[in-house]
N, C-alpha and C positions, 0 to 999 in steps of 0.2 A: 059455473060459479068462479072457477079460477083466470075465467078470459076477464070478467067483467069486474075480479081485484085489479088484475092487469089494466083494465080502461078504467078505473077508478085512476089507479096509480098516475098513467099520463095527464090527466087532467090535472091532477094537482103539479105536476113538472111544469104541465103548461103558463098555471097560475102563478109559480114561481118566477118563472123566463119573466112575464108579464109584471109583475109586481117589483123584481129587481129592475129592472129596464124602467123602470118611474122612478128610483130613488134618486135621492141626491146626497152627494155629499157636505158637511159642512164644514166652515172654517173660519177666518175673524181677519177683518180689515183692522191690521195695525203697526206701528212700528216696530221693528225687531231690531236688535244690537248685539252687534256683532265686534268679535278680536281677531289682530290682521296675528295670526300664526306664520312667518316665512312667509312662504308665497301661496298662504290660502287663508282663507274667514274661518272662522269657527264661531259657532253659535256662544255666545255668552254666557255662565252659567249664574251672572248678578246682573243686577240692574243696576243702570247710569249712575243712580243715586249713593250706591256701595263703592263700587265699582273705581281702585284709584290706577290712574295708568302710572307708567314711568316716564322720563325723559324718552323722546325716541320710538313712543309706540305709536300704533296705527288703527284709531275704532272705526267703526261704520254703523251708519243707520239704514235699514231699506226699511218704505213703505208698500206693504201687499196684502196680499188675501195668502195665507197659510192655514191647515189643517191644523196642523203641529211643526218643532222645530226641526224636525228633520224634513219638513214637505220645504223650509222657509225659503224665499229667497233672497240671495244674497245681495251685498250693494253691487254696483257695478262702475266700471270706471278705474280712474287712476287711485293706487294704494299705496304708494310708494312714499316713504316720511321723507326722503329726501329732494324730491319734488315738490312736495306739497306745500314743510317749510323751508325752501331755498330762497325765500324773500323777510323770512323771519330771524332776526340773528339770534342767536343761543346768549344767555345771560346769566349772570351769576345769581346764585338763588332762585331761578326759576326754570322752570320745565317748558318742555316745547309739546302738544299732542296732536297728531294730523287726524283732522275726522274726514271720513268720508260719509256723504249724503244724499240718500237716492231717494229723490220723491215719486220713484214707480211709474209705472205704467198709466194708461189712459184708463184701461180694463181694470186696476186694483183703484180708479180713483173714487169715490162717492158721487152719487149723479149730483151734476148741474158743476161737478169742479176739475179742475184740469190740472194739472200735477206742474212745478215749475221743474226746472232743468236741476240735475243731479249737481251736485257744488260740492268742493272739498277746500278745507280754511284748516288753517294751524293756531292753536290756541296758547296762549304763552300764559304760565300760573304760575301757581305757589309750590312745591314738590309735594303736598300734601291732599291737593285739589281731587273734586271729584271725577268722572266723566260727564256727570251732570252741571257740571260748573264748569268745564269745556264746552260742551254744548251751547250753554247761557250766553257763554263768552264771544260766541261767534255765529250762533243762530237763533236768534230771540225774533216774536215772541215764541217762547215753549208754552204750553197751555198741560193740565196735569189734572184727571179725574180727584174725586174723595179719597181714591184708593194709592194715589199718587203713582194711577200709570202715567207713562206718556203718551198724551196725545195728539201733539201739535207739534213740528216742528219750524221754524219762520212762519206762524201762522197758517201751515198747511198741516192734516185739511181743517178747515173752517169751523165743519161740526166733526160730531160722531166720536167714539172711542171705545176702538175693538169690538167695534158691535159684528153679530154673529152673521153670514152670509152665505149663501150656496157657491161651490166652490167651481159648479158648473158654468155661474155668470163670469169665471175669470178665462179667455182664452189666453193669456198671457204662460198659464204654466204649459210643463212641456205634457201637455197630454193629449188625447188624440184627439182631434177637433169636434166638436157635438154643433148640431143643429136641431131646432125646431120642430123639424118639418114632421118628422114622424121617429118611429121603433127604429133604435141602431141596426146596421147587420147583423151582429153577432146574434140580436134578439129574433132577427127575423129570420136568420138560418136553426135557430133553437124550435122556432114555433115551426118552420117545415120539418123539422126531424121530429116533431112528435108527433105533429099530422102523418106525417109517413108511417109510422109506429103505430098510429090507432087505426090506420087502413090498412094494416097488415091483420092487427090483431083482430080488425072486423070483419075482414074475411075469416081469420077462423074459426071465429064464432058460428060464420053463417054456414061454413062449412060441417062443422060441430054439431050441428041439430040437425045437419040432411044426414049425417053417417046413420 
């Protein structure tokens, strides 16, 4: 009785291996926005629309497929306020704010659209301006759900907003590369280790009823 809890027990490990090795994870095609902190991003903790920068600051936008905001990723490219507006002269009563804008990868794009080149523009306001009214100002059109996300920026992407996606269709993040074809290693080394297990434990059994 106690071999055949034992072969009970393996089968359900087996079932496990098997049933994790099919999941997937999930995550959402959408803009994210980001604050140049020194010489790193940090995720934002308001949206564009609250969101008032200073003279002198530095936002970003990336387009991707993220889980959550610490899976996100970041824009990429030049960040630098002093580069960006070195062709915008500073003004009295107005602000200057360098955005950076990554329209992502091929692999975060919606099928049938193809992402244009990452662009960075200096927006010259009111001191009072939003980030969302940065944006307007130098990348239109913006397109905006019910719920007033963003979902468009220079009219990229075309459709869709934040719709939910498998996170395995992105090879762009840094994980380990999946394919099609069949059972990962790691699944396929789990199912030999309990095969192994239950041909151990079948021999004692058979050995068990000859004692």
């Amino acid at each position: 009785m106690r071999f055949r809890r034992i072969a009970a027990l393996l089968l359900a490990a087996l079932f496990l291996l098997l049933t994790t090795g099919q999941a997937q994870a999930t995550g959402y095609r959408y803009w994210s926005f980001w604050e140049r902190d020194g010489d790193a991003w940090t995720y934002a903790i308001q949206g564009p629309a609250t969101a008032r920068p200073a003279d002198g600051d530095v936002q970003g936008f990336r387009f991707a497929i993220s889980e959550d905001s610490g899976d996100a990723s970041q824009p990429r490219g030049t960040a630098d306020f002093a580069t960006i507006c070195a062709s915008t002269p500073a003004r009295d009563g107005r602000k200057r704010v360098a955005l950076v804008i990554d329209f992502g990868t091929t692999s975060d794009a919606p099928s049938g659209e193809t992402p244009p080149p990452a662009r960075t523009a200096c927006a010259q306001l009111s001191p009072d301006a939003t980030t969302a009214e940065a944006l307007a100002a130098v990348a239109e059109p913006l397109r905006y759900d019910t719920n007033a996300l963003l979902c468009a920026i220079a009219g990229y992407p075309e459709r869709g907003c934040g719709e939910q996606v498998a996170t395995d269709e992105n090879p762009s993040k840094d994980r380990d590369a999946r394919t099609d074809s069949g059972p990962s290693l790691g699944i396929l080394a789990g199912i030999a280790a309990v095969a192994a297990m239950g041909a151990v434990v079948g021999w004692q059994v058979r050995r068990h009823r000859h004692d």
